[in-house]
C-alpha positions in Angstrom: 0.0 0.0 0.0 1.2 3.5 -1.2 0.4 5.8 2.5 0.8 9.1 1.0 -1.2 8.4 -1.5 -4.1 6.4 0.1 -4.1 8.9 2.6 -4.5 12.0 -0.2 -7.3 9.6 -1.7 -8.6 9.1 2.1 -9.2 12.5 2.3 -10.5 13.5 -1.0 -13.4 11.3 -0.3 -13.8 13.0 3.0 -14.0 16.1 1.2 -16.1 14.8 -1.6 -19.0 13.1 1.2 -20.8 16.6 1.4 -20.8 16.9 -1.9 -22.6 13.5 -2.9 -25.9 12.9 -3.9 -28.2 14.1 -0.7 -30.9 13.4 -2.3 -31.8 10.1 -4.3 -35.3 10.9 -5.2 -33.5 14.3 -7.0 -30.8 12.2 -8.2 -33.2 9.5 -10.3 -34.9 12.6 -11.5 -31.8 14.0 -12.6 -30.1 11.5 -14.2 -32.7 8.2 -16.4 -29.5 6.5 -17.1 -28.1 6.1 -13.3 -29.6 3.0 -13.1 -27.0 1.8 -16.1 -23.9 4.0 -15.2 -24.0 2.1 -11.3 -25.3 -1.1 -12.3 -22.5 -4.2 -13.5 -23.3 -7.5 -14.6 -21.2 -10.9 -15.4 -23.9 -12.9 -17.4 -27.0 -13.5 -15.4 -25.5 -11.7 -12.2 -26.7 -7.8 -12.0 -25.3 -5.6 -9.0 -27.6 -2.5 -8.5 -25.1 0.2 -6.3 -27.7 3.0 -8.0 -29.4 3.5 -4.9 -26.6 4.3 -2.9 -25.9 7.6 -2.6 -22.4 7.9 -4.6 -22.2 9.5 -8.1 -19.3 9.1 -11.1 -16.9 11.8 -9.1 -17.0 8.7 -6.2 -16.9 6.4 -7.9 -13.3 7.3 -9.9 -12.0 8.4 -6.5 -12.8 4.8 -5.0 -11.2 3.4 -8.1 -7.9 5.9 -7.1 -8.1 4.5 -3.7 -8.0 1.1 -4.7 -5.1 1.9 -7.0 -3.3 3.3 -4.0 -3.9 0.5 -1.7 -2.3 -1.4 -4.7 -5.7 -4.1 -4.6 -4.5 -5.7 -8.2 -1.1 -6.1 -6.9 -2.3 -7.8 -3.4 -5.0 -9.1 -5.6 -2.1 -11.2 -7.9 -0.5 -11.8 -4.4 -3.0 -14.5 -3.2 -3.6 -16.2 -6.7 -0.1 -16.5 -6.9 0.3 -18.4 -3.7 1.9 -15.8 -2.2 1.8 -15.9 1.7 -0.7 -12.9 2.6 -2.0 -14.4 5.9 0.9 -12.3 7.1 0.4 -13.5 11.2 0.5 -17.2 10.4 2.8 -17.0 7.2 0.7 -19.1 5.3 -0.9 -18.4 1.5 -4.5 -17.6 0.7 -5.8 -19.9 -1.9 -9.2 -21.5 -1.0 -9.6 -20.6 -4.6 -7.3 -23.4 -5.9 -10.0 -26.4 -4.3 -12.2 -24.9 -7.4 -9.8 -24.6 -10.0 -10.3 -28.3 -11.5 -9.6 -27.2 -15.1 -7.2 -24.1 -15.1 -3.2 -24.4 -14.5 -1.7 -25.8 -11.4 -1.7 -23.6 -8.5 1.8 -23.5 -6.8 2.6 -23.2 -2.8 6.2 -23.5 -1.3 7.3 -24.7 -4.9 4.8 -27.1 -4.9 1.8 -27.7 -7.1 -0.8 -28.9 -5.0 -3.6 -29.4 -7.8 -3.4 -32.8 -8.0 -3.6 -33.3 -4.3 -6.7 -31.1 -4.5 -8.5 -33.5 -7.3 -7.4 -36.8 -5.0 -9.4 -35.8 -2.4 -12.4 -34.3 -4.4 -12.0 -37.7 -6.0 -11.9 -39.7 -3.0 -15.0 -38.1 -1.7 -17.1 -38.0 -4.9 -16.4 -42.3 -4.7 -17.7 -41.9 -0.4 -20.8 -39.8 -1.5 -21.5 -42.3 -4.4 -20.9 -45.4 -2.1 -23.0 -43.6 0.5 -25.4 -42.7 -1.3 -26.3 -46.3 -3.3 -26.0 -48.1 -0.2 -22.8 -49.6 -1.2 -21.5 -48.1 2.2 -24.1 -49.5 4.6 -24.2 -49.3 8.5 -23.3 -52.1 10.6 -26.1 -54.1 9.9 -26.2 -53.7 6.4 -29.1 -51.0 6.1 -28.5 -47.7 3.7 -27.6 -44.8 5.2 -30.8 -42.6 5.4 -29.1 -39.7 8.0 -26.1 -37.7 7.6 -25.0 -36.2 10.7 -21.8 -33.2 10.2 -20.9 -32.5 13.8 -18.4 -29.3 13.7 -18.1 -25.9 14.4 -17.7 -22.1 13.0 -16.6 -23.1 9.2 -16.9 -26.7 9.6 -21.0 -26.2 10.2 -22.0 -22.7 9.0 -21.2 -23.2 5.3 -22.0 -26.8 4.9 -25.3 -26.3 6.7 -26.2 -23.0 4.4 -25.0 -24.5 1.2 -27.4 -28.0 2.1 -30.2 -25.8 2.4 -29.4 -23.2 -0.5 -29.1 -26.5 -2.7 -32.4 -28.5 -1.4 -34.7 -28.9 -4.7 -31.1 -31.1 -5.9 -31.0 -32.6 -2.6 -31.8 -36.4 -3.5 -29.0 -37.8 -0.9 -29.5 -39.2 2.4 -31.0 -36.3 4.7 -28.8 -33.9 6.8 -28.5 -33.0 10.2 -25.4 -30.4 11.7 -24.1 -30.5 15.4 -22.2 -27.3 16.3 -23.2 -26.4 19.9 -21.6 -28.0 22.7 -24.7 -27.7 24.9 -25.7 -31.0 25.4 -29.4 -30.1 24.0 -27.9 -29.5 20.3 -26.7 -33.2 20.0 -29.3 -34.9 22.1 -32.0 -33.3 19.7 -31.0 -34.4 17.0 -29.9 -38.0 17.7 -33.9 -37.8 19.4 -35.1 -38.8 15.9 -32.2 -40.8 14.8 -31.7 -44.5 14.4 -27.9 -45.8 14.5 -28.0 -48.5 11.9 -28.9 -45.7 9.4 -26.8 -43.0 10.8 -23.4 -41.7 9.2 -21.4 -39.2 11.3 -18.4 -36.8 9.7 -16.8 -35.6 12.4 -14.9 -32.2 11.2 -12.0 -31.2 12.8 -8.9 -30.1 11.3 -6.8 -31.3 14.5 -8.8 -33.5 15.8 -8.8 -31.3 19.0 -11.6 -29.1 18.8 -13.3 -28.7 22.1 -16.9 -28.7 21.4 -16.7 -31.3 18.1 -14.6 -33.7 19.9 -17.0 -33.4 22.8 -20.1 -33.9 20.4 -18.8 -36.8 18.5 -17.6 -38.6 21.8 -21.4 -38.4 22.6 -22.6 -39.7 19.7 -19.4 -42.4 19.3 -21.2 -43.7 22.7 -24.9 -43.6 21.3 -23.7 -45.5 18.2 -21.6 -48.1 20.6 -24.4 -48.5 22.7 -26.9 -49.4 20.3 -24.7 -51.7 17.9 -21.6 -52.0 20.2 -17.9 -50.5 19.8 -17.1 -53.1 16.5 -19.6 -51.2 14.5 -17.6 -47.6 14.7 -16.0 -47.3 11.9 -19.4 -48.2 9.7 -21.0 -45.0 11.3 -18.2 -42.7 11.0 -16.1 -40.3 8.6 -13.7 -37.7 9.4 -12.4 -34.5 7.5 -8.7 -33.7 9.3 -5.6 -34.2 8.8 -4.9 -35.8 12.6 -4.4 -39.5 11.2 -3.2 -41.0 14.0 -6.2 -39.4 16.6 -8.6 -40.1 13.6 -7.2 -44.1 13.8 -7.6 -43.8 17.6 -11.2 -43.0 17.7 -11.9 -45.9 15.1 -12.2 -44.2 11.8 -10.4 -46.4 8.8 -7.8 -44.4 6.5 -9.9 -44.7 3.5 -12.6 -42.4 5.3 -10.7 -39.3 6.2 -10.5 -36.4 4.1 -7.9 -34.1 4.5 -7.0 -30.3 4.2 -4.8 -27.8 3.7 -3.2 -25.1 6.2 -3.3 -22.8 3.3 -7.5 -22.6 3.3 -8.8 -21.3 6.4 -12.0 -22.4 8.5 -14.5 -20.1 7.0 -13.1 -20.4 3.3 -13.3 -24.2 3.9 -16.8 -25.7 2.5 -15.3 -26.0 -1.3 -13.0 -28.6 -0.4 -13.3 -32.4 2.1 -15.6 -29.7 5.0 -17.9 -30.1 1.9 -18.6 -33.6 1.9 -22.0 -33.7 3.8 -22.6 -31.5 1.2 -21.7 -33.8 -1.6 -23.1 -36.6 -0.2 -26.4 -35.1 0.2 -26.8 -33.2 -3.3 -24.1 -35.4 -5.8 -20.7 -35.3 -6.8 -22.3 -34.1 -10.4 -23.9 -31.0 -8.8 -21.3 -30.5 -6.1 -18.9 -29.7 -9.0 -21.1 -27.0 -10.7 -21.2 -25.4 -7.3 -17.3 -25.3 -7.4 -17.4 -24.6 -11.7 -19.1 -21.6 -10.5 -17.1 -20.2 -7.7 -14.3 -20.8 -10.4 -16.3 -18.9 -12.6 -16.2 -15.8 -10.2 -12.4 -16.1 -8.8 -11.3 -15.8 -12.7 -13.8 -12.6 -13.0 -12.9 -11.0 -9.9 -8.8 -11.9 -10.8 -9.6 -10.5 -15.0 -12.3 -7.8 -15.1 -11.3 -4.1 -14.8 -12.2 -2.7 -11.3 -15.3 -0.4 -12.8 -16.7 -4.0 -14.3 -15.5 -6.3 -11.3 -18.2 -7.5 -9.4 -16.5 -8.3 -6.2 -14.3 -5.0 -6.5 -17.2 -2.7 -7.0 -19.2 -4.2 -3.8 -16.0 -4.2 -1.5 -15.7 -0.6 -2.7 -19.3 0.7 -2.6 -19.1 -1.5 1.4 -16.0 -0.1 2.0 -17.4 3.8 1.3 -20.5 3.3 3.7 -18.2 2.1 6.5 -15.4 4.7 6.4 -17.1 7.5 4.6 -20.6 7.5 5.5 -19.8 6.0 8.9 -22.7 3.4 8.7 -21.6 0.7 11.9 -23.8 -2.2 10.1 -25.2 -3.7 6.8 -28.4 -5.8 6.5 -28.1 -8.7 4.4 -31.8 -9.7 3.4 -32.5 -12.6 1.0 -35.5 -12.7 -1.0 -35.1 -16.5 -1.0 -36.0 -18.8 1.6 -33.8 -21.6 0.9 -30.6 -18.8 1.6 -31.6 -18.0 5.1 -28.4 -19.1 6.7 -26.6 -16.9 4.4 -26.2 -14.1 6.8 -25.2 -16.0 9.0 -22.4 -17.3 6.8 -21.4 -13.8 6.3 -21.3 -13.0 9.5 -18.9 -15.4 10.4 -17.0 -14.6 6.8 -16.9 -11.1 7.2 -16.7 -10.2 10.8 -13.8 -12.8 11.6 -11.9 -11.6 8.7 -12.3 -7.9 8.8 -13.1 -7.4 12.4 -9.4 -5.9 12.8 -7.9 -2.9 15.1 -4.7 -3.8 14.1 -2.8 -3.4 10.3 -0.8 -5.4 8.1 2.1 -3.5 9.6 1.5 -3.6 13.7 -0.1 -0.8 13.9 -3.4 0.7 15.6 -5.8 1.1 12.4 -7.0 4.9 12.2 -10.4 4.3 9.9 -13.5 1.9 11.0 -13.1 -1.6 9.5 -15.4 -4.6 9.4 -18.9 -3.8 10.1 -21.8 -5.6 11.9 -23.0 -8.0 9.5 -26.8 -9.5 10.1 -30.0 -10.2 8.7 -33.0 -12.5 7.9 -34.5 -13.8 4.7 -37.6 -11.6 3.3 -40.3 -11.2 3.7 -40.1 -12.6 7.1 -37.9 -9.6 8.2 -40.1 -6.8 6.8 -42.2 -8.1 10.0 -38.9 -8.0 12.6 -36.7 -5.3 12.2 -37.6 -2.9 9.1 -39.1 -0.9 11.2 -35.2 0.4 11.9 -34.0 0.2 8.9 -36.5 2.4 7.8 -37.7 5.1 10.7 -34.8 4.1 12.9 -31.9 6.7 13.8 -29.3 5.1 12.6 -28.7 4.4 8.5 -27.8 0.6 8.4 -27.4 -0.1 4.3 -29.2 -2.9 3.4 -28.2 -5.9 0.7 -31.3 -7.5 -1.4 -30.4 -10.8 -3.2 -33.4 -12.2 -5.1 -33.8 -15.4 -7.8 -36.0 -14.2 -11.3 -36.8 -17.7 -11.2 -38.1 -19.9 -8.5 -37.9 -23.6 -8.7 -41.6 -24.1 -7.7 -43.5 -23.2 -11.7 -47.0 -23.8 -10.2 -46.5 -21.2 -7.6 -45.4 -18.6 -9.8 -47.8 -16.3 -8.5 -45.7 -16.3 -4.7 -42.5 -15.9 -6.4 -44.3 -12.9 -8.1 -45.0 -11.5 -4.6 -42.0 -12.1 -3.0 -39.9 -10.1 -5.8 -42.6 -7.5 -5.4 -42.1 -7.0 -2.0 -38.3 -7.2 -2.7 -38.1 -3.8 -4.5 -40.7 -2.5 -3.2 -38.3 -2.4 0.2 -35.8 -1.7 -1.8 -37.5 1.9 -3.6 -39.0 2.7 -0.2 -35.9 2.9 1.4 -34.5 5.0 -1.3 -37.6 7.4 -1.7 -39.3 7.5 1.4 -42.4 9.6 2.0 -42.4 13.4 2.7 -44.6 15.1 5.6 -46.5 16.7 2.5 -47.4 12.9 1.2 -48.0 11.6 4.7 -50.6 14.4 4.9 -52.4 14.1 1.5 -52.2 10.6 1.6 -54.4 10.8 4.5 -56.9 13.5 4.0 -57.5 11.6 0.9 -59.1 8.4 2.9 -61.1 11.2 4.6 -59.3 11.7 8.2 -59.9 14.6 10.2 -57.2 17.6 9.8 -56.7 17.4 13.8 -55.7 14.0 13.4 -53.5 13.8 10.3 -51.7 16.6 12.2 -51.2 14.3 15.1 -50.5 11.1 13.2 -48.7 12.3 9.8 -45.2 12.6 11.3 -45.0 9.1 12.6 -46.4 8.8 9.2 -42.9 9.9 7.8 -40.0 7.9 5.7 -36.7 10.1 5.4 -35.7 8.0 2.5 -32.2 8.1 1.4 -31.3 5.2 3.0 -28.8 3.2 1.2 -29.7 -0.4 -0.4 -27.8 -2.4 -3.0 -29.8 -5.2 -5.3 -28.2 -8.8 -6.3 -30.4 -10.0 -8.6 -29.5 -13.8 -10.6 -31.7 -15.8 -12.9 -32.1 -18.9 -10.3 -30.4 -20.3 -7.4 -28.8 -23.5 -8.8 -25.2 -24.9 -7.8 -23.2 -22.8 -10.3 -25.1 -19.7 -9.0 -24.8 -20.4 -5.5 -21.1 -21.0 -6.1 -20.9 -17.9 -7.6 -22.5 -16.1 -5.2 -20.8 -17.5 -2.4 -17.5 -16.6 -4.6 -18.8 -12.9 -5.0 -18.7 -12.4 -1.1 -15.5 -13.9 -0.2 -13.8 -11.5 -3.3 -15.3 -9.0 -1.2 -14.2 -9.4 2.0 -11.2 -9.7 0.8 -11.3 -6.1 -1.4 -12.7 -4.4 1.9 -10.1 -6.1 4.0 -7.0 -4.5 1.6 -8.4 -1.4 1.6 -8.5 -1.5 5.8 -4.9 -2.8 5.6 -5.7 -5.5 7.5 -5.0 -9.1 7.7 -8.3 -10.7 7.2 -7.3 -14.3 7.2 -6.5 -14.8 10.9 -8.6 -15.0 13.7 -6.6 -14.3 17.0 -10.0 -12.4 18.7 -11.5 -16.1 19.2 -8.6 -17.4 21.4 -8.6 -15.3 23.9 -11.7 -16.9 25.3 -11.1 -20.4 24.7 -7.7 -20.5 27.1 -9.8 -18.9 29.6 -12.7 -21.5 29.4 -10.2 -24.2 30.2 -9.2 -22.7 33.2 -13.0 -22.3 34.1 -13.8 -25.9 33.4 -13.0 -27.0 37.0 -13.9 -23.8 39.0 -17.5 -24.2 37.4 -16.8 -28.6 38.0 -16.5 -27.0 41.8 -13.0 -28.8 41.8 -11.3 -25.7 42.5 -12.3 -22.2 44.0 -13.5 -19.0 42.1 -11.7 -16.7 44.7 -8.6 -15.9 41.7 -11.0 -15.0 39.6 -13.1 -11.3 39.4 -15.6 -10.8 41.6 -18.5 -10.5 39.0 -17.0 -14.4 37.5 -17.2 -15.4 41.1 -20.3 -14.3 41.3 -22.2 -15.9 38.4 -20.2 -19.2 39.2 -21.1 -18.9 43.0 -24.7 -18.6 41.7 -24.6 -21.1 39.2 -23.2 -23.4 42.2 -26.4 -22.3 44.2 -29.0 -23.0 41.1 -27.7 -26.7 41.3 -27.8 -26.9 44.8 -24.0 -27.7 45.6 -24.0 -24.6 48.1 
């Protein structure tokens, strides 16, 4: 990154804020093409920025910050295998366990392609064996249930991508155990019967508190049904921890490895996928990665004023730093993506959810924001309330399908992409005191009351919204959209100078949760600890009736 220079961009935009469009209702009227000069496609993916309020004067300024933060250069960095994760000195290239067809992909002077198509191999044969009943239970009875038990991006992508993918869901149904409260596990093994019950158990090491504690648990409800022999019927693994793997049971030739190289949450293209595969097909698991391909060679070709991924991080970026906005709203006009934001909130906050630079150093802007949201229209009923009265300005991301996958109810597709711009041109125009007023003198209310009741009546508008629209939600779309956000993060994370492929903010917690293991056991005293800690374990003790 170029300082001087990002800093004279930095402030140019500063300077240039007042000067944006204030008013988006004036802006429309003033300009029928701005729909088409902030508007980018890459074949049947639109982005819609029109709404926000930038113009082409912030636009070339963002594309001059980018230049200065050198985002092509860091950009070539990570496809090259170069070893951005700065605080672990490892490369970046999730992207490599999708390209299948392109050259090899080199890290430490090695070309790990081929290890990369083993493994998608290998489980492309499990999910096939799996899935015909070649690879039965202990007593010879298909596998009906598919239970991932894993955590952070061992769970949250493979349980968003199983739903986002359900109409090609023709596998053996699937179940994911994160939560190491006792209640997740037992709920789910409730309905359950062993002989027809695969387990993955996904941890890298092998180690993982809460996965290793979950798939004891259910290594005991399996054992106790059809005794300790049948183990190793019942159970796959995805880690690279042979010899623990061995040690709980699990044969070789049903553990999946991975690579240091792609972290957690950048995880469900490669062996964290396999629940995935097993439940939809090897055949469409691969268009979900052809796509994501698809995407990683757009956002590593296209010019930064056609680039997708380059043009949200940018238009993210401005509301964060500029505009100041502490949040974004992502709302899904699709049912079958409601774990999305969740996904993203785990993808974007742990990545860019940084105080400290590339270089050491305090960070002097905002970085990652609060990332959250619900699919629509269930949250026009929860919280749009805020985003559209509320004091705070909290941009909002739509994503909607043209084409639903259910033909005989057109009609609620029809409605649902309705009420998806509708949200979308409310926020953006809102409704005057003057409307509000005539609005309601025209249903015949008495002037005393409009006077009392118009100004609740009132919508500021000019509140920022962006529009992802795609022709249908099938594997290579998804992949592509999935794709689209991690480019992103990525983009907003180089212009934060940041590292946002470490995680150090969730360690903190777990070394002091083994320390608190035996104080809350009431094996050893709470008097070290602070008085508030002492207090809640002291009452916890008291709940249970041990004092």
């Amino acid at each position: 990154m170029d300082q001087p220079s990002f800093q004279k961009q930095l402030a140019a935009l500063r300077d240039h804020r007042a000067a944006a469009p204030a008013s988006m209702r004036q802006a429309f009227a003033a300009d029928p093409k701005r729909f088409v000069e902030f508007s980018a496609t890459d074949g049947d993916l639109l982005l819609d920025w029109s709404k926000c309020a930038v113009d082409a004067t912030t636009m070339e300024l963002l594309e001059k910050l980018a230049q200065a933060a050198d985002l092509e250069g860091r950009r070539a960095a990570m496809f090259a295998g170069k070893k951005i994760n700065v605080t672990e000195d490892r490369a970046v290239l999730h992207m490599a366990l999708r390209n299948l067809t392109g050259k090899g992909v080199t890290v430490d002077g090695q070309d790990v392609k081929a290890d990369v198509i083993a493994v998608l191999d290998a489980m492309g044969a499990f999910a096939d064996a799996v899935r015909s009943g070649k690879a039965a239970g202990a007593t010879g009875k298909k596998i009906t249930d598919i239970v991932n038990i894993g955590i952070g991006g061992s769970d949250l992508g493979p349980a968003m991508a199983t739903l986002a993918l359900a109409p090609y869901h023709d596998g053996p149904r699937a179940h994911y155990v994160s939560n190491i409260d006792g209640a997740h596990i037992h709920d789910t093994l409730k309905g359950l019967s062993a002989e027809t019950t695969l387990f993955i158990i996904a941890s890298k090491t092998f180690t993982t508190v809460e996965t290793m504690t979950n798939a004891q648990t259910a290594r005991d409800w399996v054992q106790k049904a059809l005794g300790k022999e049948a183990v190793g019927k019942h159970f796959a693994a995805v880690s690279t921890a042979l010899d623990l793997v061995a040690k709980f049971g699990i044969a070789p030739d049903r553990v999946f490895g991975f690579w240091d190289w792609v972290g957690g949450r950048y995880s469900l293209w490669g062996a964290i996928g396999l629940p995935v595969m097993i439940a939809v097909g090897p055949r469409n698991f691969r268009a979900f990665l052809d796509g994501a391909h698809e995407m990683d060679e757009h956002f590593r070709t296209a010019p930064v004023q056609e680039n997708l991924p380059a043009l949200l991080g940018l238009v993210g970026w401005w509301h964060r730093v500029i505009c100041g906005y502490p949040a974004r709203a992502v709302i899904p006009y699709d049912q079958r993506l409601s774990r999305l934001p969740a996904y993203l909130q785990q993808l974007d906050m742990e990545s860019n959810g940084k105080s400290v630079t590339l270089e050491g150093t305090e960070v002097t802007t905002p970085t990652g924001p609060l990332v959250w949201g619900e699919p629509g229209t269930n949250g026009q009923h929860a919280f749009f309330q805020l985003l559209h009265q509320g004091t705070d300005f909290i941009p909002v991301e739509f994503l909607a399908a043209a084409v639903g996958h259910e033909p005989d109810l057109k009609h609620q597709h029809d409605l649902l992409l309705a009420n998806c711009l509708a949200q979308s041109e409310a926020l953006m125009k809102g409704r005057t005191l003057d409307e509000a007023r005539a609005q309601m003198l025209a249903k015949g209310m008495k002037p005393a009351e409009v006077d009392k009741i118009a100004p609740h009546r009132v919508f500021s508008g000019n509140r920022p919204s962006l529009t992802i629209l795609y022709r249908k939600l099938d594997p290579r779309t998804f992949g592509r959209l999935i794709a689209l956000y991690e480019h992103r993060v990525f983009v907003e994370g180089t212009l934060f100078n940041i590292n946002s492929f470490d995680q150090w903010g969730v360690e903190l917690g777990k070394e002091l949760a083994t320390g608190l293991l035996p104080v809350v056991e009431g094996k050893e005293s709470a008097a070290k600890r602070d008085a508030s800690t002492a207090g809640l374990v002291g009452f916890i003790h008291h709940l249970r009736g041990s004092e």
